[in-house]
C-alpha positions, 0 to 999 in steps of 0.5 A: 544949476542956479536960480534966478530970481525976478521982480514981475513988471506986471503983477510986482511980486517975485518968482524964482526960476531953477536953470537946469541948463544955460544952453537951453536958456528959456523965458520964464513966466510969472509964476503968480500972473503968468506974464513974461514981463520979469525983470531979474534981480541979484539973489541974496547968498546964504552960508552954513553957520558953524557952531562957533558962529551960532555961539558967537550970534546967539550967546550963552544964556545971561548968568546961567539962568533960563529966563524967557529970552535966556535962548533965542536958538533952540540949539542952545538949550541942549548944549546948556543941560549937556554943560550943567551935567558936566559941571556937577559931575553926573551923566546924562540920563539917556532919554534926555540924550535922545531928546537933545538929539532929536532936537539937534535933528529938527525934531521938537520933543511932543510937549514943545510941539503942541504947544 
């Protein structure tokens, strides 16, 4: 099931329009003005970033040190403390394990939130 795109002639903003069936091909309205005149654009495409991508894009933190632009993905940060327990020997205490994945998970630790 696609969805389209289109530019409305009338009012010029975008609407996107889900096809559930191209047998039953409709004419979708502006979802803005509600005007028929669309014109359909190229849809841009998107992939899944693989960790290795992320690294790549994003970097490792200059010189290990947590800076104010040190980390531009917040996925990174996690991976950054799990490396540092590593490197000097200790286990990571469990409350910093479940935080790392919740955050892994989209969920943000309460401090950060209401910030």
């Amino acid at each position: 099931m696609p969805i389209y795109e289109y530019r409305c002639e009338a009012c010029g903003k975008l609407t996107s329009v889900l096809v559930r069936s191209a047998r039953t091909a409709e004419t979708p309205r502006c979802e803005h003005c509600r005007s028929r005149k669309l014109k359909r654009l190229i849809s841009r495409v998107t992939g899944v970033k693989s960790e290795r991508d992320v690294l790549d894009e994003y970097g490792a933190p200059a010189g290990g040190v947590a800076g104010p632009d040190a980390y531009r993905d917040p996925r990174q940060i996690g991976r950054w403390v799990e490396k540092r327990f590593e490197e000097y020997g200790m286990e990571l205490p469990g409350e910093t394990r479940e935080m790392i994945d919740a955050a892994r998970e989209g969920e943000l630790p309460k401090p950060i939130k209401d910030l």
